[in-house]
PDB file as gemmi writes it, atoms N, CA and C in Angstrom:
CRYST1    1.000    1.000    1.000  90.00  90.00  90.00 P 1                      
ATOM      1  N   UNK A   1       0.848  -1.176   0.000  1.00  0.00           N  
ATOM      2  CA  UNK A   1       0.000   0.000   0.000  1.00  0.00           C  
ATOM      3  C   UNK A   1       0.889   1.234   0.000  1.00  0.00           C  
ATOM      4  N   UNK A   2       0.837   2.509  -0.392  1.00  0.00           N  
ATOM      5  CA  UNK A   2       1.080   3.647  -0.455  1.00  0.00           C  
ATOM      6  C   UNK A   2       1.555   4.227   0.434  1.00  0.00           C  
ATOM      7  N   UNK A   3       2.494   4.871   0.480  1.00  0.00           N  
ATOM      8  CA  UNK A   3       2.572   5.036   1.898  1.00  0.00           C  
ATOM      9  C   UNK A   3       1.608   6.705   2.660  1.00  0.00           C  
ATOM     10  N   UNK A   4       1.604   6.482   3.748  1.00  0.00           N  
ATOM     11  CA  UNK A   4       0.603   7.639   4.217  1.00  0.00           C  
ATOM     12  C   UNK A   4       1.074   8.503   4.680  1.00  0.00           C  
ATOM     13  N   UNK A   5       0.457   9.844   3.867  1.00  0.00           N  
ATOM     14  CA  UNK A   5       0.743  11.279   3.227  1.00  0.00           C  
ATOM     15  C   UNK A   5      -0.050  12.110   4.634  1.00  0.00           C  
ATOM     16  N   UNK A   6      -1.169  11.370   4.838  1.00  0.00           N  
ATOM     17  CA  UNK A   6      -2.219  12.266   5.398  1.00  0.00           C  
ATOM     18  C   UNK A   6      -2.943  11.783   6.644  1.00  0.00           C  
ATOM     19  N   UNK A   7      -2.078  10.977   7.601  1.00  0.00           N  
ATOM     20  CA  UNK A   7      -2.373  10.456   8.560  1.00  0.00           C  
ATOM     21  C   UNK A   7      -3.722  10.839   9.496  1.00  0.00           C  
ATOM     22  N   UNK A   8      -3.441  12.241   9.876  1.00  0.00           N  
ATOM     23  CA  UNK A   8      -4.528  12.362  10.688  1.00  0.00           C  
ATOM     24  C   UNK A   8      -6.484  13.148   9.728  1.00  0.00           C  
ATOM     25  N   UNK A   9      -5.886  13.267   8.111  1.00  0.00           N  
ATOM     26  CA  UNK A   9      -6.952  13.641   7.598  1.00  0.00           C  
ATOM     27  C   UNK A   9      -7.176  14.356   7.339  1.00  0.00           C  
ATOM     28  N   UNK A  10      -6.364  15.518   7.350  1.00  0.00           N  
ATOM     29  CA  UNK A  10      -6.896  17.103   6.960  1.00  0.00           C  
ATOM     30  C   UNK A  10      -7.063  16.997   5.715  1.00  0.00           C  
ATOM     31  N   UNK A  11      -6.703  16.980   5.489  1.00  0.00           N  
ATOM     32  CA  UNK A  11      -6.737  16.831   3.554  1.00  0.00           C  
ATOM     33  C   UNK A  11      -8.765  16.307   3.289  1.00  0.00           C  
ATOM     34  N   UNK A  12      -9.094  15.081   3.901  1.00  0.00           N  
ATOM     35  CA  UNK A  12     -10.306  15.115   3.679  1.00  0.00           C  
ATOM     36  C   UNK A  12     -11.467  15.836   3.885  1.00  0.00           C  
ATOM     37  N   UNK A  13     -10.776  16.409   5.408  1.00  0.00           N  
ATOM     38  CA  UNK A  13     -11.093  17.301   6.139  1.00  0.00           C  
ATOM     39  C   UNK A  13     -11.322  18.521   5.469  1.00  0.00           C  
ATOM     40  N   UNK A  14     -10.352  18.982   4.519  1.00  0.00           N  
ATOM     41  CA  UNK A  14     -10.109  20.582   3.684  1.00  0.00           C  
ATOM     42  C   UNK A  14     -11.725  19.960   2.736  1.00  0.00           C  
ATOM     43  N   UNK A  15     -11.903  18.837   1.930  1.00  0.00           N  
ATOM     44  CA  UNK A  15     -12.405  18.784   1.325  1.00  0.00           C  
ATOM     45  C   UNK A  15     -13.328  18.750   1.571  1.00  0.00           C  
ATOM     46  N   UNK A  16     -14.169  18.365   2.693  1.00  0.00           N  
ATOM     47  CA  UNK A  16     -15.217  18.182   3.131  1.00  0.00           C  
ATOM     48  C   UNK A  16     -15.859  19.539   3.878  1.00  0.00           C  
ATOM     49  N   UNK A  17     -14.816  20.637   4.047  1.00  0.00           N  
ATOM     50  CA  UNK A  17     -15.242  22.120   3.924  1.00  0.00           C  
ATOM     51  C   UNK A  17     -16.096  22.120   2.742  1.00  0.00           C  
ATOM     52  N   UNK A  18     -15.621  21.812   1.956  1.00  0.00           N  
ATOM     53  CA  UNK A  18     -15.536  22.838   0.737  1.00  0.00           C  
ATOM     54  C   UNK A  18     -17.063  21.649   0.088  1.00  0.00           C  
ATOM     55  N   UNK A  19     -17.368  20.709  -0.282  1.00  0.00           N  
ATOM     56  CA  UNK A  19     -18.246  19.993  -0.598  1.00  0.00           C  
ATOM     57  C   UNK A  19     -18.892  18.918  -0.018  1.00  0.00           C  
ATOM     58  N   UNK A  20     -19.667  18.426   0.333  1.00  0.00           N  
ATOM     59  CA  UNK A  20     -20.287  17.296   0.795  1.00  0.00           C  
ATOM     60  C   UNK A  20     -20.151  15.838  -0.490  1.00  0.00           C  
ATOM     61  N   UNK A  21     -19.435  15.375  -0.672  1.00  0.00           N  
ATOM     62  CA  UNK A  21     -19.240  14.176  -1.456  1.00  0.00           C  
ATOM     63  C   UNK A  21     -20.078  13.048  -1.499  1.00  0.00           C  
ATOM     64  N   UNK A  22     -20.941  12.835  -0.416  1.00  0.00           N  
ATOM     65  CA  UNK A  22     -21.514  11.573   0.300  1.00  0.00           C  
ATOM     66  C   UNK A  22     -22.555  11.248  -1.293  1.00  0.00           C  
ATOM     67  N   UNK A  23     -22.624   9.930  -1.768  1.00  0.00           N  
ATOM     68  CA  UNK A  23     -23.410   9.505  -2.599  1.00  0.00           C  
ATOM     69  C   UNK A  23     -23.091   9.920  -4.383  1.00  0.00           C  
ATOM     70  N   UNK A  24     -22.135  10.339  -4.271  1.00  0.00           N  
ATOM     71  CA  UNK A  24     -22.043  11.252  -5.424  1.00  0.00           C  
ATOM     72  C   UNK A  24     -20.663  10.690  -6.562  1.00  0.00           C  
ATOM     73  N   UNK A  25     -21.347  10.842  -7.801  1.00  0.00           N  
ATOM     74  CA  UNK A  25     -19.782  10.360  -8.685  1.00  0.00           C  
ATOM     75  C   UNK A  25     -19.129  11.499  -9.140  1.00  0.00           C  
ATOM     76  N   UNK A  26     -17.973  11.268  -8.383  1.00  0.00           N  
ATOM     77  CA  UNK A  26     -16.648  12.006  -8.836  1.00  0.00           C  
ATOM     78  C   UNK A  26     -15.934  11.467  -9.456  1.00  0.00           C  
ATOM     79  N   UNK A  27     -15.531  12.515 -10.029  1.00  0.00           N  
ATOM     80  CA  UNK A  27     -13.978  12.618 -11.064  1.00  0.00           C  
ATOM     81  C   UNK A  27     -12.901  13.190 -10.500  1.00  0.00           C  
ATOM     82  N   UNK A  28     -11.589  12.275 -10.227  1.00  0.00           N  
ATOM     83  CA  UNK A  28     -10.382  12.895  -9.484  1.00  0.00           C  
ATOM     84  C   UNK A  28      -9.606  13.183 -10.399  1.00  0.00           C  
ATOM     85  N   UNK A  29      -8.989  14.306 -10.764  1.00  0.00           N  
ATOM     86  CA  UNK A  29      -7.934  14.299 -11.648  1.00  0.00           C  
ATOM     87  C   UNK A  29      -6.693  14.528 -11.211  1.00  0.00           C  
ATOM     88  N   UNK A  30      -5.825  13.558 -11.825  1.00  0.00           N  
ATOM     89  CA  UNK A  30      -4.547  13.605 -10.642  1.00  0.00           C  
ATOM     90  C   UNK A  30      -4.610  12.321 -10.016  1.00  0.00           C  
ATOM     91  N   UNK A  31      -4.907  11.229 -10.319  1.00  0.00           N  
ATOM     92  CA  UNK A  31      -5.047  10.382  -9.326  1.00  0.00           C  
ATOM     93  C   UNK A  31      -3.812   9.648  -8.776  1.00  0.00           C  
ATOM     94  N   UNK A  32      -3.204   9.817  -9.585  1.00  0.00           N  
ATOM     95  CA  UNK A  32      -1.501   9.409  -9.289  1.00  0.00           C  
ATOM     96  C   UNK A  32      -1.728   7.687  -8.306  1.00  0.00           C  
ATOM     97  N   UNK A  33      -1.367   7.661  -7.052  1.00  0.00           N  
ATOM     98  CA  UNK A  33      -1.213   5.612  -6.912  1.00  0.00           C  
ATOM     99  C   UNK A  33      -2.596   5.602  -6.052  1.00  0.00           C  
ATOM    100  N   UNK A  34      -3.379   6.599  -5.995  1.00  0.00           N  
ATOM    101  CA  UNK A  34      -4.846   6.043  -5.572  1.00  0.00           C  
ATOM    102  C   UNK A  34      -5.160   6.890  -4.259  1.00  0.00           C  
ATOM    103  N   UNK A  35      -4.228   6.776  -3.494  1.00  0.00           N  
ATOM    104  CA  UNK A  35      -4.421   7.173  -2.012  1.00  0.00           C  
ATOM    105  C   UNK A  35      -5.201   8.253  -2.159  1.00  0.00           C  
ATOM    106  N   UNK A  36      -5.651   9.258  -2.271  1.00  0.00           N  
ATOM    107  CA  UNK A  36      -7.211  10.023  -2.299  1.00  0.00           C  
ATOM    108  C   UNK A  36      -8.214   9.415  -2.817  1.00  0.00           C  
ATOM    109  N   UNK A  37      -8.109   8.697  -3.807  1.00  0.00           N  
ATOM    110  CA  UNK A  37      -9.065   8.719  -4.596  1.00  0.00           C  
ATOM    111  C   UNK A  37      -9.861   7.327  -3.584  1.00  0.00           C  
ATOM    112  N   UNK A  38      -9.396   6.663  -2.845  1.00  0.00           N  
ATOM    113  CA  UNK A  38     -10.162   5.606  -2.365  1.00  0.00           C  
ATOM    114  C   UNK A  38     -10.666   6.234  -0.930  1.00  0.00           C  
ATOM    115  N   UNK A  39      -9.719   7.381   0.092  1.00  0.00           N  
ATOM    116  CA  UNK A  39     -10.138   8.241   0.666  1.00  0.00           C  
ATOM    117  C   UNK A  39     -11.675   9.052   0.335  1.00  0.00           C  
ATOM    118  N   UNK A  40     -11.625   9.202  -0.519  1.00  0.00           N  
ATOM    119  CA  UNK A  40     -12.933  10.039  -1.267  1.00  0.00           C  
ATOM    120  C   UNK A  40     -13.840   8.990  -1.924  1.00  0.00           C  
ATOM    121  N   UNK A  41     -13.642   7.577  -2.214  1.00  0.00           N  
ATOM    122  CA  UNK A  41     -14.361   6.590  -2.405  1.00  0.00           C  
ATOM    123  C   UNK A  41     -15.001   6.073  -1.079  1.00  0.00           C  
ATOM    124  N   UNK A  42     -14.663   6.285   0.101  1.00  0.00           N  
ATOM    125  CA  UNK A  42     -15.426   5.784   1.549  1.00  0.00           C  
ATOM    126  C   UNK A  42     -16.646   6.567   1.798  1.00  0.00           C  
ATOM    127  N   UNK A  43     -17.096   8.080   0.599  1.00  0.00           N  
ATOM    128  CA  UNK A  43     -17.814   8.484   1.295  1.00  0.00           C  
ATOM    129  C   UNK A  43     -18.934   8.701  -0.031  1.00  0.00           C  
ATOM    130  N   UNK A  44     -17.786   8.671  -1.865  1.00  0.00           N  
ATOM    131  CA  UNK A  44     -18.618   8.971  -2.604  1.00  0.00           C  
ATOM    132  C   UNK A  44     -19.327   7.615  -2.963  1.00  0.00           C  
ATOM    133  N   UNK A  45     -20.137   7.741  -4.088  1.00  0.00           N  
ATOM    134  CA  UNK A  45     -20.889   6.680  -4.808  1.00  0.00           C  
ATOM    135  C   UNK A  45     -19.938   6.031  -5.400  1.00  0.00           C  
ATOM    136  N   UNK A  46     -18.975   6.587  -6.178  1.00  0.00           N  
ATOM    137  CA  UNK A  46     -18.229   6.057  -6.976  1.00  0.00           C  
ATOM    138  C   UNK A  46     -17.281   7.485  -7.917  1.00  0.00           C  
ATOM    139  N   UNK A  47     -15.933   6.790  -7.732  1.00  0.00           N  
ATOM    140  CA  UNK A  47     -14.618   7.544  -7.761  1.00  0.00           C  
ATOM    141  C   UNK A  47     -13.969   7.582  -9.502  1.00  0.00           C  
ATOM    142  N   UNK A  48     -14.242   7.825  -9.873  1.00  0.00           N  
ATOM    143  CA  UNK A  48     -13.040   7.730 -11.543  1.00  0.00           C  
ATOM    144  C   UNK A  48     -11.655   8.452 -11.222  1.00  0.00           C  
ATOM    145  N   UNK A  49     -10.685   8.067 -11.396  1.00  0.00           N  
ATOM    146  CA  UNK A  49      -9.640   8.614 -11.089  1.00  0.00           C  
ATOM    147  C   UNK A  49      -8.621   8.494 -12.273  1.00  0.00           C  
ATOM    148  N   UNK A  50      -8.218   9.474 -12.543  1.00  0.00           N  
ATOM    149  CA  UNK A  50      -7.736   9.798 -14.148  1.00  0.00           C  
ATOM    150  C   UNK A  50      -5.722  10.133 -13.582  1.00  0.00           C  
ATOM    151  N   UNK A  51      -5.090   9.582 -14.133  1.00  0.00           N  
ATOM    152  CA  UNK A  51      -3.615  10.729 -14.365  1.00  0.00           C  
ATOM    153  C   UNK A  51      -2.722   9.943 -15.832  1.00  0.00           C  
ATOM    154  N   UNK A  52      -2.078  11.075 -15.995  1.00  0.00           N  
ATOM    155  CA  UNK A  52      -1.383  10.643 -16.972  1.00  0.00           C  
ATOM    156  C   UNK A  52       0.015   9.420 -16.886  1.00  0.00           C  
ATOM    157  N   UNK A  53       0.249   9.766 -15.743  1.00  0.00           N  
ATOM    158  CA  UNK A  53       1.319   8.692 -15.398  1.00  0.00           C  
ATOM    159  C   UNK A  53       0.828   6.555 -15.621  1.00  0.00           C  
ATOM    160  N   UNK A  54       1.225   6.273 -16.008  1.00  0.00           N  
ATOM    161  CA  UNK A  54       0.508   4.954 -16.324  1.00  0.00           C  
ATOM    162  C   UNK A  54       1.048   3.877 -15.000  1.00  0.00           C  
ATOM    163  N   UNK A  55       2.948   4.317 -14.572  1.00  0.00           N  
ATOM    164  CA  UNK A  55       3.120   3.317 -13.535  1.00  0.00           C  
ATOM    165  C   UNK A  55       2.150   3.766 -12.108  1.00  0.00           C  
ATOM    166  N   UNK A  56       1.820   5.283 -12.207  1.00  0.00           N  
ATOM    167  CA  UNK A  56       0.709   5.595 -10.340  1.00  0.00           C  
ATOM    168  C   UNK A  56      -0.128   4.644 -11.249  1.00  0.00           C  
ATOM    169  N   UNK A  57      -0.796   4.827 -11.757  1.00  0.00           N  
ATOM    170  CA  UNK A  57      -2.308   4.040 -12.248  1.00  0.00           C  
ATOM    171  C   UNK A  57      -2.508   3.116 -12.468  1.00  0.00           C  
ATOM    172  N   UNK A  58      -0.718   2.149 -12.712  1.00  0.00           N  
ATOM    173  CA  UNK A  58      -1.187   0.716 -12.136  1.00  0.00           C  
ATOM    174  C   UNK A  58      -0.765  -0.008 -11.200  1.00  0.00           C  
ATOM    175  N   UNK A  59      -0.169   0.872 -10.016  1.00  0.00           N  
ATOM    176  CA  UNK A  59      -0.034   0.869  -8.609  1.00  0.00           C  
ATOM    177  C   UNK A  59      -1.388   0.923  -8.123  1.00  0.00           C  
ATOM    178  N   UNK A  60      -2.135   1.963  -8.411  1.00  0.00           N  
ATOM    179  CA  UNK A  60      -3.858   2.480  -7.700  1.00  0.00           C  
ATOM    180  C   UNK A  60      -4.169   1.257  -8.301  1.00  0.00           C  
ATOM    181  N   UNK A  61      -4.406   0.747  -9.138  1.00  0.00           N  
ATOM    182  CA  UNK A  61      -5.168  -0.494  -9.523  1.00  0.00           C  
ATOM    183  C   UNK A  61      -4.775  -1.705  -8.678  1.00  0.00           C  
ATOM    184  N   UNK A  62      -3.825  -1.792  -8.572  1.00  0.00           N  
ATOM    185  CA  UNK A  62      -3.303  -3.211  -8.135  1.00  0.00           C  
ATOM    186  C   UNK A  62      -3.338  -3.229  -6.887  1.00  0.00           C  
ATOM    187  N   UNK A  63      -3.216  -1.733  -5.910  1.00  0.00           N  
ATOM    188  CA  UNK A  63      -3.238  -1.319  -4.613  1.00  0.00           C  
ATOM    189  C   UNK A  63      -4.997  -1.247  -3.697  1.00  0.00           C  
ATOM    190  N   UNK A  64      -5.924  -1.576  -5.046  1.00  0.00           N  
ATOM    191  CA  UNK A  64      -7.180  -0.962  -4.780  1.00  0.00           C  
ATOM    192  C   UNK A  64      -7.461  -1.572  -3.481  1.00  0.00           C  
ATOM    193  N   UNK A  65      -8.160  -1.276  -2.411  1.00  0.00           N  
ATOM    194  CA  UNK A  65      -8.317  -2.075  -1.535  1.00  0.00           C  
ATOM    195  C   UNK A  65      -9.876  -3.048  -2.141  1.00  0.00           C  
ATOM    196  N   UNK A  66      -9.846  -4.056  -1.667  1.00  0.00           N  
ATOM    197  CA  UNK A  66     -10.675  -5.046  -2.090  1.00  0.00           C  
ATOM    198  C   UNK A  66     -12.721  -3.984  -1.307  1.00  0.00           C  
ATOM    199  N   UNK A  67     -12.386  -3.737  -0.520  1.00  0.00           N  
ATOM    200  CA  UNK A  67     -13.947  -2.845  -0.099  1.00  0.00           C  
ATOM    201  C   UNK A  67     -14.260  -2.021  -1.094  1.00  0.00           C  
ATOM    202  N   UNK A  68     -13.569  -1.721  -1.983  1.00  0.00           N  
ATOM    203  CA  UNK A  68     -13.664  -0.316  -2.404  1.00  0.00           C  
ATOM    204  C   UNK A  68     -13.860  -0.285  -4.370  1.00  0.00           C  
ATOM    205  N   UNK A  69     -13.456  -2.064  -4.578  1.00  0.00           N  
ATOM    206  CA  UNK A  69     -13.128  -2.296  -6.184  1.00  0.00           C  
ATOM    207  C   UNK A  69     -14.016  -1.870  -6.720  1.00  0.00           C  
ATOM    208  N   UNK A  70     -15.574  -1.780  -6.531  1.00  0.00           N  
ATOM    209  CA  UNK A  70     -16.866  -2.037  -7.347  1.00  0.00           C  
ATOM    210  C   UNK A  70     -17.131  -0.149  -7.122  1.00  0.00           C  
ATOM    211  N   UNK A  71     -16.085   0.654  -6.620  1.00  0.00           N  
ATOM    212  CA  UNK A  71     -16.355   2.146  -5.905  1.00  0.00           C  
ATOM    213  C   UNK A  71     -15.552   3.415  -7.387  1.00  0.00           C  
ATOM    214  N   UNK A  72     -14.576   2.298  -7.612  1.00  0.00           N  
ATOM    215  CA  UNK A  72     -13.420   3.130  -8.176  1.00  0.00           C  
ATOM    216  C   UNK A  72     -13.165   2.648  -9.610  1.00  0.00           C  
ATOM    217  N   UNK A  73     -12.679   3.678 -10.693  1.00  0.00           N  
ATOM    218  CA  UNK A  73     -11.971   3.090 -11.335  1.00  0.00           C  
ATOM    219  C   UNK A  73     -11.044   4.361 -11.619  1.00  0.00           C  
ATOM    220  N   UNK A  74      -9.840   3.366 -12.472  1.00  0.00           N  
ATOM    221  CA  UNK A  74      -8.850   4.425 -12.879  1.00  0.00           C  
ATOM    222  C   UNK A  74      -8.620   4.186 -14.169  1.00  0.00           C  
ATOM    223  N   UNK A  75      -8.001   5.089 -15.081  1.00  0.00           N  
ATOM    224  CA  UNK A  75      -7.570   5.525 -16.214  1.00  0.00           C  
ATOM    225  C   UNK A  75      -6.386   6.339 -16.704  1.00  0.00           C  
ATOM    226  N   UNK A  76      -5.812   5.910 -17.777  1.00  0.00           N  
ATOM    227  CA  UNK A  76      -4.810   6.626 -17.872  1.00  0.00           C  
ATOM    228  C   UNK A  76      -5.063   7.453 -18.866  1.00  0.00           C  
ATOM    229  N   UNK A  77      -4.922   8.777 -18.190  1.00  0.00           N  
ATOM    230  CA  UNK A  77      -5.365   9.888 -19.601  1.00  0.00           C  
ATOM    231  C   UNK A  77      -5.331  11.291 -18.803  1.00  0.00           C  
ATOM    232  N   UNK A  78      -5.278  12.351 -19.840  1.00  0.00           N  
ATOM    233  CA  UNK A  78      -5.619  13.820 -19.041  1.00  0.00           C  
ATOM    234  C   UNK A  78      -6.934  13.925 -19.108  1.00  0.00           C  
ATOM    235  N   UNK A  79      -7.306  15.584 -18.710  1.00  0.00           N  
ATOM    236  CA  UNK A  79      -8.313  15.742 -18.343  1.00  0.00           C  
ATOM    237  C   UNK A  79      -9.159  16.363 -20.091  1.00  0.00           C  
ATOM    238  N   UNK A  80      -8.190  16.680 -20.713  1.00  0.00           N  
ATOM    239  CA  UNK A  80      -8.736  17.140 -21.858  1.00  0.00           C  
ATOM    240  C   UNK A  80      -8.811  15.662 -23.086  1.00  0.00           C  
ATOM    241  N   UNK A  81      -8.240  14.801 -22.472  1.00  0.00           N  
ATOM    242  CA  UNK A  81      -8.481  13.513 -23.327  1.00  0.00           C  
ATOM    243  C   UNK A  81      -9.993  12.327 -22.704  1.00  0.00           C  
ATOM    244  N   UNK A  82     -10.377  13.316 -21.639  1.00  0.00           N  
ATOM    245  CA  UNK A  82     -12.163  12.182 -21.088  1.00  0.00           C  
ATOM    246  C   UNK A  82     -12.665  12.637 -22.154  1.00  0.00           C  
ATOM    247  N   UNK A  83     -13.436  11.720 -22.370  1.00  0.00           N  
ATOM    248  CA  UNK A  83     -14.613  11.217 -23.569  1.00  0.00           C  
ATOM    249  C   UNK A  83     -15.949  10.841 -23.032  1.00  0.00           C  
ATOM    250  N   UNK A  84     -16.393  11.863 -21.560  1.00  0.00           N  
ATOM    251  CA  UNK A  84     -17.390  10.965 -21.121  1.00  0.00           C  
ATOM    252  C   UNK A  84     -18.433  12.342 -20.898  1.00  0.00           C  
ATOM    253  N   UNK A  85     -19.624  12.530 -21.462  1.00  0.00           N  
ATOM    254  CA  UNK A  85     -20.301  13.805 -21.235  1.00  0.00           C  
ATOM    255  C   UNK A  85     -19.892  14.505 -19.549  1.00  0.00           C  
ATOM    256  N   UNK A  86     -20.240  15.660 -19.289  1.00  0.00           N  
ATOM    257  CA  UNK A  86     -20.085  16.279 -18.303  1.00  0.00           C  
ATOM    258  C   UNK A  86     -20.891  16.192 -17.248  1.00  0.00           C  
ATOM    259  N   UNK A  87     -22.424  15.614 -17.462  1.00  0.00           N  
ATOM    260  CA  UNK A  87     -23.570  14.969 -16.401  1.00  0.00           C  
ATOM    261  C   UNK A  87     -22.558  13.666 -15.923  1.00  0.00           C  
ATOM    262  N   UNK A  88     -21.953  13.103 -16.172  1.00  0.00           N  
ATOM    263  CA  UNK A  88     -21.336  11.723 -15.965  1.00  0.00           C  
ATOM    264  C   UNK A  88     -20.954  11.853 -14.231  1.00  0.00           C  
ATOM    265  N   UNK A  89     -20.338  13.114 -13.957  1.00  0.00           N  
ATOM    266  CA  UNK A  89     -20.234  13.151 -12.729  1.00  0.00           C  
ATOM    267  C   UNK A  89     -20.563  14.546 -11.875  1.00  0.00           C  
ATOM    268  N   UNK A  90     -20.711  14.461 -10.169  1.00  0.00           N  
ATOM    269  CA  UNK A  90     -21.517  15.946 -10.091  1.00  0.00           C  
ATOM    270  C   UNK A  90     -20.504  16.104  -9.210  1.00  0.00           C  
ATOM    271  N   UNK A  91     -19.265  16.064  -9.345  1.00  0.00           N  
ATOM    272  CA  UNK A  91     -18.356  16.626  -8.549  1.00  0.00           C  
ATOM    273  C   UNK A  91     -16.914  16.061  -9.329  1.00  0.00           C  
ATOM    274  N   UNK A  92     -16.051  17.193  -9.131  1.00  0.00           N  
ATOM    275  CA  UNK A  92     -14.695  17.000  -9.361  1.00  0.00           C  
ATOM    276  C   UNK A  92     -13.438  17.709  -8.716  1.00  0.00           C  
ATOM    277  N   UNK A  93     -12.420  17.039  -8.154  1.00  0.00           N  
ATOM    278  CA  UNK A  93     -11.637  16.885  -7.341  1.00  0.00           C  
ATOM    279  C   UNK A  93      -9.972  16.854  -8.388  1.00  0.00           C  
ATOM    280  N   UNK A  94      -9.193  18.046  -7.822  1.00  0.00           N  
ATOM    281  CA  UNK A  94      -8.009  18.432  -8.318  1.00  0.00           C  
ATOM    282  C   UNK A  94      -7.019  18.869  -7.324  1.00  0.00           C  
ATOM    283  N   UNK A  95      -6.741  17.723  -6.690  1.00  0.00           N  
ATOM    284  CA  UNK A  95      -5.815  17.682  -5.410  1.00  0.00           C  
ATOM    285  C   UNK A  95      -4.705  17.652  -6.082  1.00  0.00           C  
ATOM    286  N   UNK A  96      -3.902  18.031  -5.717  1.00  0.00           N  
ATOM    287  CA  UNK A  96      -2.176  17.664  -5.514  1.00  0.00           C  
ATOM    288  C   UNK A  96      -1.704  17.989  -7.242  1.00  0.00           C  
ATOM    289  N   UNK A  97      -3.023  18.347  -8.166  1.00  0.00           N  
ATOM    290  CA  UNK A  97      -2.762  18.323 -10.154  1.00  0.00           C  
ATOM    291  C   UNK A  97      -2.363  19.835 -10.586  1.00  0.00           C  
ATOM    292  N   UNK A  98      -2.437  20.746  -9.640  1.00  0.00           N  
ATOM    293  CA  UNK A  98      -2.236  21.937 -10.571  1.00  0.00           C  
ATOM    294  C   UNK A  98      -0.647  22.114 -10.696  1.00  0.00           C  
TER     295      UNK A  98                                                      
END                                                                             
């Protein structure tokens, strides 16, 4: 597993200022080896997690935790290469990508 960036949570914490996630499909961009994106999968409906790097994305894959497989998926691509209308998800998440 990944190692941990964000022990006590602020980071979810910052996010959960800022939006209520609970039930909802997001789009992470940036997903780099997963560790947010399954963080933010405990609370959304379901996680897409996008980066361009292909070895994070098949670390996050292989790292997925087994609770969480049917929550998440990942992809390798930018954000100007999704192909998926913009209703697809009602929230999006750009941690750690700018």
């Amino acid at each position: 597993m990944p190692e941990m960036l964000d022990p006590e949570g602020a980071e979810q914490g910052a996010i959960d200022r800022v939006a209520d996630l609970s039930g909802l499909r997001v789009l992470e961009v940036g997903a780099g080896d997963g560790r947010l994106t399954w963080t933010l999968a405990r609370r959304a409906a379901f996680v897409h997690g996008i980066d361009t790097d292909r070895e994070r994305i098949d670390t996050a894959r292989a790292e997925t935790p087994v609770d969480l497989a049917d929550r998440v998926r990942f992809s390798v691509l930018s954000a100007l290469e999704l192909d998926e209308p913009p209703a697809s998800y009602e929230a999006a998440v750009l941690a750690w990508s700018l």
